[in-house]
N, CA, C and O atoms as a printed pandas DataFrame, in Angstrom:
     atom_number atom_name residue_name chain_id  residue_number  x_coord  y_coord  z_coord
0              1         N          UNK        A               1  130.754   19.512   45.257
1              2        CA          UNK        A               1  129.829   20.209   46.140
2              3         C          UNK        A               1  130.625   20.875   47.268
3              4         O          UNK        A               1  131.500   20.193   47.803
4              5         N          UNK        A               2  130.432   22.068   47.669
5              6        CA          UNK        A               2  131.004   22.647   48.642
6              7         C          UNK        A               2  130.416   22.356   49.558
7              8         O          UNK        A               2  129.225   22.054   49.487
8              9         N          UNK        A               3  131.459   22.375   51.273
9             10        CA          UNK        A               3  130.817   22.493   52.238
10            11         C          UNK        A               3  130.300   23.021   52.815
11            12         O          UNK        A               3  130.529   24.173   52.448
12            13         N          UNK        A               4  129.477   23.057   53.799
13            14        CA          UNK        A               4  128.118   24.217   53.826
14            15         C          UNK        A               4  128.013   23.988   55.152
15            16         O          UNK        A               4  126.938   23.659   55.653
16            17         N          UNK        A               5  129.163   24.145   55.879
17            18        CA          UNK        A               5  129.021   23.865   57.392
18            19         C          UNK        A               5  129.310   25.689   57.687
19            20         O          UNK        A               5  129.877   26.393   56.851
20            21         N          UNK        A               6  128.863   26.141   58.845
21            22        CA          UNK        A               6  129.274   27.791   59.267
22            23         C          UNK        A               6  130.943   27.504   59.477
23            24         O          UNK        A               6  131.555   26.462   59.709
24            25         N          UNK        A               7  131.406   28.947   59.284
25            26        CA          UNK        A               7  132.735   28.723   59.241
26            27         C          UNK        A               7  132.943   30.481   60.469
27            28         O          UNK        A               7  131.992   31.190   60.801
28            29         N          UNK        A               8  134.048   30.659   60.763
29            30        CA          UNK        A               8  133.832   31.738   61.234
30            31         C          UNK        A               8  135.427   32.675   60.952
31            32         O          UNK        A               8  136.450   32.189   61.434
32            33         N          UNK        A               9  135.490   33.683   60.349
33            34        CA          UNK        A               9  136.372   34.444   60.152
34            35         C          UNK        A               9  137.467   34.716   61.095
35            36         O          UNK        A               9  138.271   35.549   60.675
36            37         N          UNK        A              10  137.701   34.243   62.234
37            38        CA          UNK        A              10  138.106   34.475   63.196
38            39         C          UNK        A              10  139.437   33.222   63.383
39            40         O          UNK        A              10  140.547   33.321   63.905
40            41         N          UNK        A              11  138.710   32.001   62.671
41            42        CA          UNK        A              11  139.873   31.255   62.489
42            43         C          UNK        A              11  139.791   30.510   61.503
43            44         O          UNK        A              11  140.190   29.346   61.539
44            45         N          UNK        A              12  139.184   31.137   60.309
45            46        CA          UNK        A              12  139.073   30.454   59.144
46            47         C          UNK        A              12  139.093   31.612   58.207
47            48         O          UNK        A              12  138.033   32.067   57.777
48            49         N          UNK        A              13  140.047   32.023   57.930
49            50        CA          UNK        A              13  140.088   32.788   56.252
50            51         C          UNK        A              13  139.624   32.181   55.202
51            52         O          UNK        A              13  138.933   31.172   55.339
52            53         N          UNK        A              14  139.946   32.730   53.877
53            54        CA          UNK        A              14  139.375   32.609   52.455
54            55         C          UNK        A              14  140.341   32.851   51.583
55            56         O          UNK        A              14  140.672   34.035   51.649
56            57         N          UNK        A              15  140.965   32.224   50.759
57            58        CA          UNK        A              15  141.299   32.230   49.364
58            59         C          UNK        A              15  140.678   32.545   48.518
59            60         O          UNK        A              15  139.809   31.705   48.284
60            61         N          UNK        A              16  140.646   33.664   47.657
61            62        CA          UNK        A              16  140.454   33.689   46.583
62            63         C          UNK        A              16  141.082   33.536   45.611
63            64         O          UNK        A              16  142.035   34.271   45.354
64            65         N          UNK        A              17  140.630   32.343   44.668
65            66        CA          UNK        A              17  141.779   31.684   43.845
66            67         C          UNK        A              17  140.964   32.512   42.105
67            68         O          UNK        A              17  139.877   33.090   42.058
68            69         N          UNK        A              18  142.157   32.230   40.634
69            70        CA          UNK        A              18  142.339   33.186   39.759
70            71         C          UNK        A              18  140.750   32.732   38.850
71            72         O          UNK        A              18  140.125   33.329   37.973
72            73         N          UNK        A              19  140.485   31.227   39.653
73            74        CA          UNK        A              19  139.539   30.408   38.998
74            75         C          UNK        A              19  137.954   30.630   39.765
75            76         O          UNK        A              19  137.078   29.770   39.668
76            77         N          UNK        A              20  137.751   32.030   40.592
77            78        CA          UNK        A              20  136.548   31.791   41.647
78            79         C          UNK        A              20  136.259   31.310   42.359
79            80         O          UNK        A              20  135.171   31.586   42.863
80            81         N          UNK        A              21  137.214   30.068   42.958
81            82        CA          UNK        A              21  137.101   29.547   43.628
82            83         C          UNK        A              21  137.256   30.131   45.156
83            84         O          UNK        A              21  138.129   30.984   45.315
84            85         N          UNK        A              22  136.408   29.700   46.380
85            86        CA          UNK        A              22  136.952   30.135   47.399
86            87         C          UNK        A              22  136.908   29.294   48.386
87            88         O          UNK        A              22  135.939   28.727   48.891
88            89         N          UNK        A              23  138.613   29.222   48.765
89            90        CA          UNK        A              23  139.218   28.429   49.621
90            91         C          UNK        A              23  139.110   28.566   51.090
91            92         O          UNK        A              23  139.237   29.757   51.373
92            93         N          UNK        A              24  138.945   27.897   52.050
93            94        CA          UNK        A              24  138.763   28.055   53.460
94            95         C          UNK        A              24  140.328   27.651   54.051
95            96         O          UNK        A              24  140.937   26.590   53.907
96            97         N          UNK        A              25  140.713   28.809   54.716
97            98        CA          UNK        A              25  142.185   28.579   55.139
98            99         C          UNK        A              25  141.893   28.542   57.119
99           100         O          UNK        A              25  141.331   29.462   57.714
100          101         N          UNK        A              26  142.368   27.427   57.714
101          102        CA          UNK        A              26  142.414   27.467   59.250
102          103         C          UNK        A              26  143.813   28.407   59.576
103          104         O          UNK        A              26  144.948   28.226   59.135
104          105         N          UNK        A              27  143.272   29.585   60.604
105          106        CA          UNK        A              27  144.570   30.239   61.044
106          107         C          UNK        A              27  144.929   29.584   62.275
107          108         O          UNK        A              27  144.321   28.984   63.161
108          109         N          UNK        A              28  146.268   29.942   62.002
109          110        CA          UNK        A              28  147.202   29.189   63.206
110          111         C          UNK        A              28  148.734   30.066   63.102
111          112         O          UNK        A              28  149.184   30.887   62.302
112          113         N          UNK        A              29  149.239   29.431   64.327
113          114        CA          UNK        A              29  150.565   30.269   64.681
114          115         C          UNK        A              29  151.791   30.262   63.341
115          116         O          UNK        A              29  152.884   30.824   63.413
116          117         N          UNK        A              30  151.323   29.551   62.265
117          118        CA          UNK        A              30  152.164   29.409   61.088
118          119         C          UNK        A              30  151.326   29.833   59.631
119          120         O          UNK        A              30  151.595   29.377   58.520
120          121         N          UNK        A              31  150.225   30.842   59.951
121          122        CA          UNK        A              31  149.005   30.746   58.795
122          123         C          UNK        A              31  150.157   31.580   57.632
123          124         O          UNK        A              31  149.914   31.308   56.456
124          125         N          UNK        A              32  150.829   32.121   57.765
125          126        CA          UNK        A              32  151.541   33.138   56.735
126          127         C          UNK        A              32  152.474   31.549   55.820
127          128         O          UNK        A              32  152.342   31.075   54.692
128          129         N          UNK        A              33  153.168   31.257   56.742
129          130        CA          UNK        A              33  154.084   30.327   55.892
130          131         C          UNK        A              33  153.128   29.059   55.774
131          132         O          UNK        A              33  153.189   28.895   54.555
132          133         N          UNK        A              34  152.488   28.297   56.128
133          134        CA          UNK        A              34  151.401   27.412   55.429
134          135         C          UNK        A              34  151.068   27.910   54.206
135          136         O          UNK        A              34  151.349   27.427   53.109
136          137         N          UNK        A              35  150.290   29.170   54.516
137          138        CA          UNK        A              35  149.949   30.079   52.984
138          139         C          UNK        A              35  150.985   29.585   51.657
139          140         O          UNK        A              35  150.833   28.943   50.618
140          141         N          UNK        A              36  151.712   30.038   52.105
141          142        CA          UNK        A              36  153.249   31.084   51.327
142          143         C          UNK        A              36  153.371   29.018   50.715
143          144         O          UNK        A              36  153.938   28.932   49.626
144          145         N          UNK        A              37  153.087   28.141   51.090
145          146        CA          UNK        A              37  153.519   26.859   50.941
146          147         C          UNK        A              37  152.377   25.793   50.333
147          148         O          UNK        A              37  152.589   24.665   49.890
148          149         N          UNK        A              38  150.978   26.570   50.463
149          150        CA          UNK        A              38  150.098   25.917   49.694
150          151         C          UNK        A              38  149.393   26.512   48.161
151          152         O          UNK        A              38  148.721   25.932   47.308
152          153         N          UNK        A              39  149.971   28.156   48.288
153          154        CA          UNK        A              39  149.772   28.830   46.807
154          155         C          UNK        A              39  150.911   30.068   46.497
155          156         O          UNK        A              39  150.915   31.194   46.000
156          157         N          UNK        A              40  151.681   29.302   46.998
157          158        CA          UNK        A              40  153.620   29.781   46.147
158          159         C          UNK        A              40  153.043   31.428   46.530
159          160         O          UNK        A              40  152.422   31.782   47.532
160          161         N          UNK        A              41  153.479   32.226   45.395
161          162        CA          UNK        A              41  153.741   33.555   45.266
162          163         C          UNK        A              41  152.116   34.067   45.330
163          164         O          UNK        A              41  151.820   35.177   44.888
164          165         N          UNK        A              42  151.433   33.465   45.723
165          166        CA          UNK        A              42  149.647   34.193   45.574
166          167         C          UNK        A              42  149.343   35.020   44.323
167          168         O          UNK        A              42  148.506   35.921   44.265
168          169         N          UNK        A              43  150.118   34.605   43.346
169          170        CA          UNK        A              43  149.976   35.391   42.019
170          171         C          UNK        A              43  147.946   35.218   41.911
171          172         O          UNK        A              43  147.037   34.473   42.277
172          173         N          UNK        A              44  148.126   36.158   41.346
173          174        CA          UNK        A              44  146.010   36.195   40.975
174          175         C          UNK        A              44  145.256   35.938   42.523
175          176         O          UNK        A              44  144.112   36.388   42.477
176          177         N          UNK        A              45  145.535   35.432   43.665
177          178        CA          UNK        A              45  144.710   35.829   44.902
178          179         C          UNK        A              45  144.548   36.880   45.406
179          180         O          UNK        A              45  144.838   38.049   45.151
180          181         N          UNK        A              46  143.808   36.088   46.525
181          182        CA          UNK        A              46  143.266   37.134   47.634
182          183         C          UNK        A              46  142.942   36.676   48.642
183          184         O          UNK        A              46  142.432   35.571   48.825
184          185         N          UNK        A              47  143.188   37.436   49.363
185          186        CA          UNK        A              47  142.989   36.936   50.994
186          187         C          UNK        A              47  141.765   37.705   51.483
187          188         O          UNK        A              47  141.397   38.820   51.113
188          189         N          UNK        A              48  141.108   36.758   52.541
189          190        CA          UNK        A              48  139.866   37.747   52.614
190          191         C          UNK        A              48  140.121   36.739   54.549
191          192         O          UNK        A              48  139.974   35.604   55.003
192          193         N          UNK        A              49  140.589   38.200   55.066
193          194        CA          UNK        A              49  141.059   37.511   57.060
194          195         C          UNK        A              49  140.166   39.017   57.361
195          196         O          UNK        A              49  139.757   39.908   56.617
196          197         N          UNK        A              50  140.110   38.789   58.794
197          198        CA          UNK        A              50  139.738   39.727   59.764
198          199         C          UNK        A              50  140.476   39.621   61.001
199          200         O          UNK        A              50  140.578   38.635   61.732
200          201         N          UNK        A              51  141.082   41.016   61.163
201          202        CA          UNK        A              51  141.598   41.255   62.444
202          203         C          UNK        A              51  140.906   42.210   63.484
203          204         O          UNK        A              51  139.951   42.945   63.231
204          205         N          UNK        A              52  141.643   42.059   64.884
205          206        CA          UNK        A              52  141.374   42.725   65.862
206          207         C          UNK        A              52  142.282   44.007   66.724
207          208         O          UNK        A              52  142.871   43.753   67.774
208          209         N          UNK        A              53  142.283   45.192   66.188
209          210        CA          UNK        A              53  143.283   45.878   66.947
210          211         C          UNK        A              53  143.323   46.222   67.957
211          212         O          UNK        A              53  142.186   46.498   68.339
212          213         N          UNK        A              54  144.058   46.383   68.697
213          214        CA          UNK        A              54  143.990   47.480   70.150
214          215         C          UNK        A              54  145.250   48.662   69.763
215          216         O          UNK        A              54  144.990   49.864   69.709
216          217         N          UNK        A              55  145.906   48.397   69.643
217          218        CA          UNK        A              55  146.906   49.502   69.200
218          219         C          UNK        A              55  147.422   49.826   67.724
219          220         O          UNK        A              55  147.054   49.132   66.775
220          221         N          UNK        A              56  148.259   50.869   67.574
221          222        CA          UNK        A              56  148.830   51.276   66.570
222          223         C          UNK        A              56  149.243   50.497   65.918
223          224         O          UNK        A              56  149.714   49.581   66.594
224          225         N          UNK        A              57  149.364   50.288   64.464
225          226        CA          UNK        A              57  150.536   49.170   63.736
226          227         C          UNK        A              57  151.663   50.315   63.792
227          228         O          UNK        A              57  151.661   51.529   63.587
228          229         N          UNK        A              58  153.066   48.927   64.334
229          230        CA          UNK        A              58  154.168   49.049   64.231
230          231         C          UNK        A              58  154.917   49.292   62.741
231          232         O          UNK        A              58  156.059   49.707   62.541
232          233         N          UNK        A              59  154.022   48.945   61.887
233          234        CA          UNK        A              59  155.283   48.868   60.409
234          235         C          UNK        A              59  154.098   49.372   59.838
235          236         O          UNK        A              59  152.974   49.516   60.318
236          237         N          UNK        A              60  154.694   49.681   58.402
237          238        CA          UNK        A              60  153.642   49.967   56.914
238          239         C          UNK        A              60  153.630   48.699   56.331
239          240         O          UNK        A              60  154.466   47.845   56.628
240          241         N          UNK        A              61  152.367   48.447   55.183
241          242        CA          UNK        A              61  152.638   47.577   54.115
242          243         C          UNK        A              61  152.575   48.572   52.812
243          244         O          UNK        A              61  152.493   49.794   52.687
244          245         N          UNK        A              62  152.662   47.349   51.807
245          246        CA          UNK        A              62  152.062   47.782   50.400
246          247         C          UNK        A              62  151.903   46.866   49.696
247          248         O          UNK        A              62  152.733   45.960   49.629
248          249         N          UNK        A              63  150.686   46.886   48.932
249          250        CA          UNK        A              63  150.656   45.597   47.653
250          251         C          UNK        A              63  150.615   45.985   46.274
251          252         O          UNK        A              63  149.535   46.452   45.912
252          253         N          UNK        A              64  151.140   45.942   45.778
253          254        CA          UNK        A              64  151.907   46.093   44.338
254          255         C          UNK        A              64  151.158   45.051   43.058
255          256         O          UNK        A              64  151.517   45.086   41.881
256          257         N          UNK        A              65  150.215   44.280   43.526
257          258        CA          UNK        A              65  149.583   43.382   42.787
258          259         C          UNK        A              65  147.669   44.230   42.518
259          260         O          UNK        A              65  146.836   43.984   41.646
260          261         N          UNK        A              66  147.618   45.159   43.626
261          262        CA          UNK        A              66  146.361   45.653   43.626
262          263         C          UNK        A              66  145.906   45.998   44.949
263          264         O          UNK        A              66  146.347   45.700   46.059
264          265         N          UNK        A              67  144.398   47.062   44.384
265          266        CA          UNK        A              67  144.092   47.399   45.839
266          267         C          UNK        A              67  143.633   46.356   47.041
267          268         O          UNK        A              67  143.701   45.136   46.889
268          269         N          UNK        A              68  143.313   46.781   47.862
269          270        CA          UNK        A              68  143.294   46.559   49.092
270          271         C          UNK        A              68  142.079   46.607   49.734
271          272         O          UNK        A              68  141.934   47.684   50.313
272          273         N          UNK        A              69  141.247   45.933   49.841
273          274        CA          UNK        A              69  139.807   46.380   50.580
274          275         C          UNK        A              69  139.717   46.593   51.888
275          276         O          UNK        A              69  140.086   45.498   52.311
276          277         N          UNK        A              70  139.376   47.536   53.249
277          278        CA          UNK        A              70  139.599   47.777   54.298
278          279         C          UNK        A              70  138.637   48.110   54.446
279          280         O          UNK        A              70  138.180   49.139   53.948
280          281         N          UNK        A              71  137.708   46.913   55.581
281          282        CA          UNK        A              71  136.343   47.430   56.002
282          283         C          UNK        A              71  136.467   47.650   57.428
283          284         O          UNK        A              71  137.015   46.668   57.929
284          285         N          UNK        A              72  136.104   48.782   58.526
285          286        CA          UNK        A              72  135.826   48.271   59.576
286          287         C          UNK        A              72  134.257   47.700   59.987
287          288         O          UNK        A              72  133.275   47.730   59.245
288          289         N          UNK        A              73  134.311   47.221   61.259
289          290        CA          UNK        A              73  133.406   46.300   61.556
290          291         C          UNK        A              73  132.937   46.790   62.852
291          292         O          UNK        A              73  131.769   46.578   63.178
292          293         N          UNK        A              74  133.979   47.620   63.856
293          294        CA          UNK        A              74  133.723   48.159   64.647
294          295         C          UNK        A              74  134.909   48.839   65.681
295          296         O          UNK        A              74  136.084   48.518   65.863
296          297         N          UNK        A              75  134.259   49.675   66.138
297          298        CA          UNK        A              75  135.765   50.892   66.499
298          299         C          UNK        A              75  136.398   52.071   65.696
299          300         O          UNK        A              75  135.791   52.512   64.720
300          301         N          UNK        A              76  137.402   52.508   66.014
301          302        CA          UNK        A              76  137.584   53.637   64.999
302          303         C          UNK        A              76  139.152   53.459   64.671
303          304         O          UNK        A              76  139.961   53.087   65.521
304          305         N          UNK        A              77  139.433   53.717   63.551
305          306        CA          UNK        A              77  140.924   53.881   62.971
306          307         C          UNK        A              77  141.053   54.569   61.600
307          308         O          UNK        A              77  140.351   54.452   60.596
308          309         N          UNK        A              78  141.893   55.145   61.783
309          310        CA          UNK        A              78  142.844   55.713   60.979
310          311         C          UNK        A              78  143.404   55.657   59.771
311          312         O          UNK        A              78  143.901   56.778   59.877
312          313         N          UNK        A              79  143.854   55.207   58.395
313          314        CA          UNK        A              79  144.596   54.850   57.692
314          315         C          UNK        A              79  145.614   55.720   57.273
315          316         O          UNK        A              79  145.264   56.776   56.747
316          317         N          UNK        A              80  146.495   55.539   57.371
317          318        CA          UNK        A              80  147.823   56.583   56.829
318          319         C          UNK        A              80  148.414   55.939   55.770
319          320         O          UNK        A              80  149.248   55.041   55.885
320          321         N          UNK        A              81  147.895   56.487   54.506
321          322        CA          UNK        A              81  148.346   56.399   52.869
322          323         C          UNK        A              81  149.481   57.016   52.536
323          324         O          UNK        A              81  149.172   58.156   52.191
324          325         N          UNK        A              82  150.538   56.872   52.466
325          326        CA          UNK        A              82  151.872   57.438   51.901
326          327         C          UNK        A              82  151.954   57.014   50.899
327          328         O          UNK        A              82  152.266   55.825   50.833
328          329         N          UNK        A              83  151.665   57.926   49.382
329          330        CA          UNK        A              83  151.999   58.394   48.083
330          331         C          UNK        A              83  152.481   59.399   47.511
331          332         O          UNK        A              83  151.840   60.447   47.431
332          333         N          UNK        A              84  153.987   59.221   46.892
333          334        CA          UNK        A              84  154.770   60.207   46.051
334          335         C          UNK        A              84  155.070   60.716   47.036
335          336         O          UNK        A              84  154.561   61.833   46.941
336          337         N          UNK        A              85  155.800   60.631   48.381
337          338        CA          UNK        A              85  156.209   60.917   49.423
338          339         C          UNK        A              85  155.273   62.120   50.438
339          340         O          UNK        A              85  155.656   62.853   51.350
340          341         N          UNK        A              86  154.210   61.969   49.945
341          342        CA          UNK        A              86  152.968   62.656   51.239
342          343         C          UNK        A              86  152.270   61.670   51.629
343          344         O          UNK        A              86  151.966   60.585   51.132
344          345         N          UNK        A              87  152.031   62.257   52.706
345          346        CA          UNK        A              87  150.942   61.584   53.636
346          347         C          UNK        A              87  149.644   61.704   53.539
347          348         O          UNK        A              87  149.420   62.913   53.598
348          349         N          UNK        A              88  148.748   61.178   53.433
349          350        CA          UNK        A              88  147.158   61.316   53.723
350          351         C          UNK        A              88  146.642   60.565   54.956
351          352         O          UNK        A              88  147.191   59.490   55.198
352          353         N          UNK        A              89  145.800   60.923   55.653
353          354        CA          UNK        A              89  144.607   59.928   56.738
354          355         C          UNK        A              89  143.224   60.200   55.627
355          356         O          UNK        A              89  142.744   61.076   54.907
356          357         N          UNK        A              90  142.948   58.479   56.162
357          358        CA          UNK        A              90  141.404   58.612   55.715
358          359         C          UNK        A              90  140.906   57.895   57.010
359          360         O          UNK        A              90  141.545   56.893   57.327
360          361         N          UNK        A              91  139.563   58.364   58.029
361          362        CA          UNK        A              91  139.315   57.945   59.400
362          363         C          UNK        A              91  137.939   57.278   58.583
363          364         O          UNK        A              91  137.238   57.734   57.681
364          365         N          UNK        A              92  137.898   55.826   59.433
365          366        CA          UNK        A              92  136.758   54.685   59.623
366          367         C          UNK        A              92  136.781   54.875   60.613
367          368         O          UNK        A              92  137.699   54.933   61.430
368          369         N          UNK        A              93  135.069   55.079   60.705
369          370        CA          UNK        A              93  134.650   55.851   62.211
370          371         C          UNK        A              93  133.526   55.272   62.568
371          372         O          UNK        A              93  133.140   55.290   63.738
372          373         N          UNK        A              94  132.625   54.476   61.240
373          374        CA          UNK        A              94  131.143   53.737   61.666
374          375         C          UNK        A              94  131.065   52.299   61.250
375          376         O          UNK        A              94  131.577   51.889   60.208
376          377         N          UNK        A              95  130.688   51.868   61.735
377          378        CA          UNK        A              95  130.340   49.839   61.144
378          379         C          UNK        A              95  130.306   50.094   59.464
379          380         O          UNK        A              95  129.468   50.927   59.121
380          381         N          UNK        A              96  130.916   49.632   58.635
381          382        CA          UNK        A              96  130.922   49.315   57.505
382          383         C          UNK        A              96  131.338   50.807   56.369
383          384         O          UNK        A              96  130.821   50.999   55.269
384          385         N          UNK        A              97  132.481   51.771   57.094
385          386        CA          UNK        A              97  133.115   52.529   56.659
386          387         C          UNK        A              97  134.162   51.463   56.066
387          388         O          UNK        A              97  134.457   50.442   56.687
388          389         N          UNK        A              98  134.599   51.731   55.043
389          390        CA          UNK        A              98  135.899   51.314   54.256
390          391         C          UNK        A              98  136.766   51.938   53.357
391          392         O          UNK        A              98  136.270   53.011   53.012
392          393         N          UNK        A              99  137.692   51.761   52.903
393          394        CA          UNK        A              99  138.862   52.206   52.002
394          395         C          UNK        A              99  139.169   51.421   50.860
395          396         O          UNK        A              99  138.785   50.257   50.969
396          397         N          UNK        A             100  139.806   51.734   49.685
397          398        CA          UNK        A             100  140.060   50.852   49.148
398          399         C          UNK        A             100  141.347   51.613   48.603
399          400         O          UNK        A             100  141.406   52.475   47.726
400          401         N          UNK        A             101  142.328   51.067   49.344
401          402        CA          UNK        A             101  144.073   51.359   49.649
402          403         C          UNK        A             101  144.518   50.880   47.879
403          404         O          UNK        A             101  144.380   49.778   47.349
404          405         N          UNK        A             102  144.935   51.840   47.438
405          406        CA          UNK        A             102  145.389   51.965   45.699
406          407         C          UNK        A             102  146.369   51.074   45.999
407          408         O          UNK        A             102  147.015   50.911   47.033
408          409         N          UNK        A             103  146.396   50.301   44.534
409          410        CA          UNK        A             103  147.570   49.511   44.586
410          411         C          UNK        A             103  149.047   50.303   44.713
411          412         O          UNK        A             103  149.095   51.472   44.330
412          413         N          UNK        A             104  150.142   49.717   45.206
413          414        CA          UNK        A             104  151.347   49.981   45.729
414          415         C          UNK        A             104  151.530   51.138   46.385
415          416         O          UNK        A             104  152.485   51.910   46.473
416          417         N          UNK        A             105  150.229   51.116   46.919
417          418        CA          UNK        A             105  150.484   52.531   48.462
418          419         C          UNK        A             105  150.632   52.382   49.583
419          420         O          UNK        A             105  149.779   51.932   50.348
420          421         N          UNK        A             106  151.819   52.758   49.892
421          422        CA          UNK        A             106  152.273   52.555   51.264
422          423         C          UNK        A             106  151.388   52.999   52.672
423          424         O          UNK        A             106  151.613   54.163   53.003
424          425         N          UNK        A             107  150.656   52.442   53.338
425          426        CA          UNK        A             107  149.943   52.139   54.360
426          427         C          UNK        A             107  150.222   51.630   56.017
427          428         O          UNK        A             107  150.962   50.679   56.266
428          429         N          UNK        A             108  149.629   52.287   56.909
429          430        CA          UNK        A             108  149.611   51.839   58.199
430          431         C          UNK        A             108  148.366   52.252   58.765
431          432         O          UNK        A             108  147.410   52.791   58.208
432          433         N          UNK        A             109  148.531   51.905   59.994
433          434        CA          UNK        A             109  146.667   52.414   60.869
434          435         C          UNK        A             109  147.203   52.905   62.014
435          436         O          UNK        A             109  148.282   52.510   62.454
436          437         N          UNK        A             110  146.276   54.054   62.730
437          438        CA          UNK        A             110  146.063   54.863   63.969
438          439         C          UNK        A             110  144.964   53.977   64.562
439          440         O          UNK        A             110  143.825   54.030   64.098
440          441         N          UNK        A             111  145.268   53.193   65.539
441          442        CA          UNK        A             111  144.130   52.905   66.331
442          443         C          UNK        A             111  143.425   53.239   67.307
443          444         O          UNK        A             111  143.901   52.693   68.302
444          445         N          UNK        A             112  142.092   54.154   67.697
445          446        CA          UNK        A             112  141.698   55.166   68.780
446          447         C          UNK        A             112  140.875   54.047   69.444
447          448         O          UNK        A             112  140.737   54.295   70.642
448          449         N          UNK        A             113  140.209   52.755   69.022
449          450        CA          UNK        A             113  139.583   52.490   70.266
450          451         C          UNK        A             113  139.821   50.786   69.857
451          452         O          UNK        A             113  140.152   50.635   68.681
452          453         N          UNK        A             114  139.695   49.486   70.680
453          454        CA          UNK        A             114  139.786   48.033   69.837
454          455         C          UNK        A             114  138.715   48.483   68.687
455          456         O          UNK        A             114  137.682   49.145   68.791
456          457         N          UNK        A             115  139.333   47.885   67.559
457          458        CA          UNK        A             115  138.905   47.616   66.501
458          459         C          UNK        A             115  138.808   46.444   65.587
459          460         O          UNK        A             115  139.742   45.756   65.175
460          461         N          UNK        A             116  137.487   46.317   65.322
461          462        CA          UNK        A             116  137.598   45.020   64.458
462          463         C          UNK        A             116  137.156   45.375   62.520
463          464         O          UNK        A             116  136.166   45.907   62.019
464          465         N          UNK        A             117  138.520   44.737   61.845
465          466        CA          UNK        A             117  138.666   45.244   60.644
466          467         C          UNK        A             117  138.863   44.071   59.621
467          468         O          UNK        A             117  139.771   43.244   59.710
468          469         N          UNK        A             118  137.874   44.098   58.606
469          470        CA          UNK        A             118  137.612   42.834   57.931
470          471         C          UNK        A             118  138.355   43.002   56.319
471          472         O          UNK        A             118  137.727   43.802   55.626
472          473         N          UNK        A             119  139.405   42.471   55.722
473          474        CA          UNK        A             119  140.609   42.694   54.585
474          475         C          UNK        A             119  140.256   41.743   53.599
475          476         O          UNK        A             119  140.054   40.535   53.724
476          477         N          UNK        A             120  140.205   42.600   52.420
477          478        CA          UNK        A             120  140.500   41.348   51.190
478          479         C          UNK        A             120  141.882   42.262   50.324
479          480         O          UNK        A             120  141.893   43.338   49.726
480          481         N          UNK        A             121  142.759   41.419   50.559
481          482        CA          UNK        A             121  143.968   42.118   49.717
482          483         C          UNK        A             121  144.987   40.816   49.306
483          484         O          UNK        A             121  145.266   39.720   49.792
484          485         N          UNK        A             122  145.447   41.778   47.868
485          486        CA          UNK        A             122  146.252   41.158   46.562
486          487         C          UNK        A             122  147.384   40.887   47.339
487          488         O          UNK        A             122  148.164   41.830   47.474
488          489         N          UNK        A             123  147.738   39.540   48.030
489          490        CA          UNK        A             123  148.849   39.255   48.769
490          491         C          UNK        A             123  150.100   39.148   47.664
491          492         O          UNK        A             123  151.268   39.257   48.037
492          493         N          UNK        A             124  149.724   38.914   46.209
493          494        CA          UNK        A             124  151.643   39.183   46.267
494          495         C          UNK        A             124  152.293   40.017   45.975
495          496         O          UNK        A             124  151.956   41.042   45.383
496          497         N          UNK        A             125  153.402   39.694   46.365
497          498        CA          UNK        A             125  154.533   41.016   46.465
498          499         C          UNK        A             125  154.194   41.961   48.025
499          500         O          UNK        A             125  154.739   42.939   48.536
500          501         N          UNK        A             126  153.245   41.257   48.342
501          502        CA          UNK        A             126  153.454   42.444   49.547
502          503         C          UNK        A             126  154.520   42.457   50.339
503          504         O          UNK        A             126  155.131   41.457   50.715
504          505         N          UNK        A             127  154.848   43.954   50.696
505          506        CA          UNK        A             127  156.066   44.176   51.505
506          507         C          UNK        A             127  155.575   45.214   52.654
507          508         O          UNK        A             127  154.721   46.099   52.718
508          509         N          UNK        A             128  156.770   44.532   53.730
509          510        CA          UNK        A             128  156.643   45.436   55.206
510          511         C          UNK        A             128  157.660   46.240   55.361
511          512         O          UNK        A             128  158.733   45.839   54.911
512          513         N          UNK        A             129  157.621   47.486   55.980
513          514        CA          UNK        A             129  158.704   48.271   56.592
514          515         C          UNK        A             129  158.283   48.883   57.676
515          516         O          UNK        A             129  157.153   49.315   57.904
516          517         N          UNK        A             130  159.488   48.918   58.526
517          518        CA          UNK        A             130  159.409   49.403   59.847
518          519         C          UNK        A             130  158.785   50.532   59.791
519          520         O          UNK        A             130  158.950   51.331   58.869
520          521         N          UNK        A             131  157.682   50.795   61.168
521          522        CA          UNK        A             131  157.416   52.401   61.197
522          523         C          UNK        A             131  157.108   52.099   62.629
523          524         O          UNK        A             131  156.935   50.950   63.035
524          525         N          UNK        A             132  157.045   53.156   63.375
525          526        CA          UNK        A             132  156.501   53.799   64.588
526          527         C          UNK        A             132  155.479   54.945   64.406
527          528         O          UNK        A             132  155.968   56.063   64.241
528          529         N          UNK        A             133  153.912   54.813   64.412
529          530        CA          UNK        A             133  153.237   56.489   64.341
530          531         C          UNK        A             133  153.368   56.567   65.821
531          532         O          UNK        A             133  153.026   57.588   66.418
């Protein structure tokens, strides 16, 4: 039987495991390497976190396992898609605008006002590289 207590996204993520299952993860100042130490390489997951921006992201990602779900929730931002060496923006501008970032496309965000942005993405293999927009 699952537990059926409220949980709140804010410091409780979700696993999605290869079996349907969905896992309740507590974030904390070590949530990446806890992760990385309770389901190895995240082969077949998914992470389903919500963040809060105020500024620009510093680096790109990409996930190479699959797309990427990008909802905002509130505020406005940007996405900058780099494929086959061009650039695209796609702008989330209203409560429940989203993207769904192609697998192994290189990605970052423009942030114009705090934003709150709710993610389910194919954590493995993901990789970071430096950027400045």
């Amino acid at each position: 039987m699952s537990e059926e207590t409220p949980k709140n996204i804010n410091s409780t993520y979700v696993v999605l495991d290869e079996d349907d299952n969905a896992i309740p993860i507590k974030v904390s100042d070590r949530f990446y390497q806890d992760l990385k130490q309770q389901f190895g390489d995240f082969k077949g997951k998914r992470l389903v976190s919500h963040y809060t921006f105020e500024q620009d992201w510093d680096s790109w990602e990409m996930h190479p396992a699959g797309e990427e779900f990008v909802c905002l929730l509130s505020g406005q931002v940007d996405f900058v898609l780099e494929q086959d060496g061009s650039e695209r923006t796609v702008s989330l501008n209203a409560p429940g605008d989203y993207i769904l970032v192609p697998r192994g496309t290189w990605h970052t965000a423009k942030v114009y006002t705090q934003s709150s942005v709710l993610f389910i993405t194919p954590g493995e293999g993901t990789q970071h590289r430096s950027h400045t927009i």
